[in-house]
N, C-alpha and C positions, 0 to 999 in steps of 0.2 A: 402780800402777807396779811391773811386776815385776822389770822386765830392765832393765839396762844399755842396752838399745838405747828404751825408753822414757825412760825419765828423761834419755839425750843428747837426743833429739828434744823435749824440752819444754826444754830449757836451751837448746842451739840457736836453737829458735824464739823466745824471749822476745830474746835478744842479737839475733837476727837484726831482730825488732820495737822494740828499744829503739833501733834506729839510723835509724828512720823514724818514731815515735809516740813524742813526749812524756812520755807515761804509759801502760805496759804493762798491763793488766788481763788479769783471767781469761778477761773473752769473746771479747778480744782473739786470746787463744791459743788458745782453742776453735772460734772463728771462723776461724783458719789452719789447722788440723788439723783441722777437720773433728769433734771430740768432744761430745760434753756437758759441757755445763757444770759439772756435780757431777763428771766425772769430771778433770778439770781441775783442780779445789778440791784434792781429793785429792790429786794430783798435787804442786800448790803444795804445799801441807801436807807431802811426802814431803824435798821439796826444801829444805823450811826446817829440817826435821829433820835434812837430811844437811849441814847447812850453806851449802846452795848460792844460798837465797835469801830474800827477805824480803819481808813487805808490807806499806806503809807505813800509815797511819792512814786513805786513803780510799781503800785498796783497790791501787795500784800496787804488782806488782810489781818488786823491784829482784835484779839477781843479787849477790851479795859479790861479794868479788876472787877467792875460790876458784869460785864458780861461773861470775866470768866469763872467767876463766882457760881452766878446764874447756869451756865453751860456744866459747870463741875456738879452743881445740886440737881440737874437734869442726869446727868450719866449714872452720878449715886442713884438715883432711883430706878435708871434701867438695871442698872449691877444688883440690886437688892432683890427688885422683881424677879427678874431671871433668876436667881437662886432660888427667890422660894419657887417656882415653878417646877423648878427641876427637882428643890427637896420633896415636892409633891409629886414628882414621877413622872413629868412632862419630857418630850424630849427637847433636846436643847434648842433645836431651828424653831421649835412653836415656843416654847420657853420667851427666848429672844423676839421673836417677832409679836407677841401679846404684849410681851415686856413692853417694847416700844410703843404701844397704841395706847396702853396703859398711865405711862410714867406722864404722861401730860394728864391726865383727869381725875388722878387720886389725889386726894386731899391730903393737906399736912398730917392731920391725926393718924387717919387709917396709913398713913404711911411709917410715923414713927410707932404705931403697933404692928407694921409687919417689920420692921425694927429689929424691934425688943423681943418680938418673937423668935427670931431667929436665932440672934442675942442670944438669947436662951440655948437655944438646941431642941426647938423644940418639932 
């Protein structure tokens, strides 16, 4: 996990997974994303070091509150992007998939002005 747009998309994915499976596991998220499983491990392992998660004695991962914080303020910005995308006439599959390459490299500002834009109705 090198970048900031890795470690969002594994934090992401596990919050996005803990609101439909029980118990989060590694192959769980491996099996969403598409990776290996060793690289996954790592991953987690990156994740616990930065504080962002845990795993329990038979393998579930849990996120903290800073990770799920962090993973919750990642998905609010795919959810925002994707709409405005769409209120721009995008379809939803491209919508969604810019969404996601996006929501890791917009900046606070430009993001609370596509916000308030919205916000608006506009």
């Amino acid at each position: 996990m090198r970048t900031r747009e890795s470690e969002e998309m594994y934090l992401e994915t596990i919050y996005l997974l803990s609101k439909t499976l029980p118990v989060v596991r590694s192959i769980d998220v491996a099996a969403d994303l598409g990776y290996a499983k060793p690289s996954v491990c790592r991953a987690i392992k990156l994740l616990q070091q930065r504080g962002y998660a845990k795993v329990n004695e038979s393998g579930g991962i849990i996120l903290t509150e800073n990770g799920r914080k962090k993973a919750e303020g990642i998905f609010e910005r795919h959810e925002v992007l994707t709409a405005l995308f769409e209120k721009m006439g995008v379809n939803r599959q491209t919508a969604e998939t810019d969404a996601c390459r996006i929501e890791h490299v917009i900046s606070d500002e430009m993001f609370c002005a596509v916000k308030e834009f919205l916000r608006q109705g506009k």
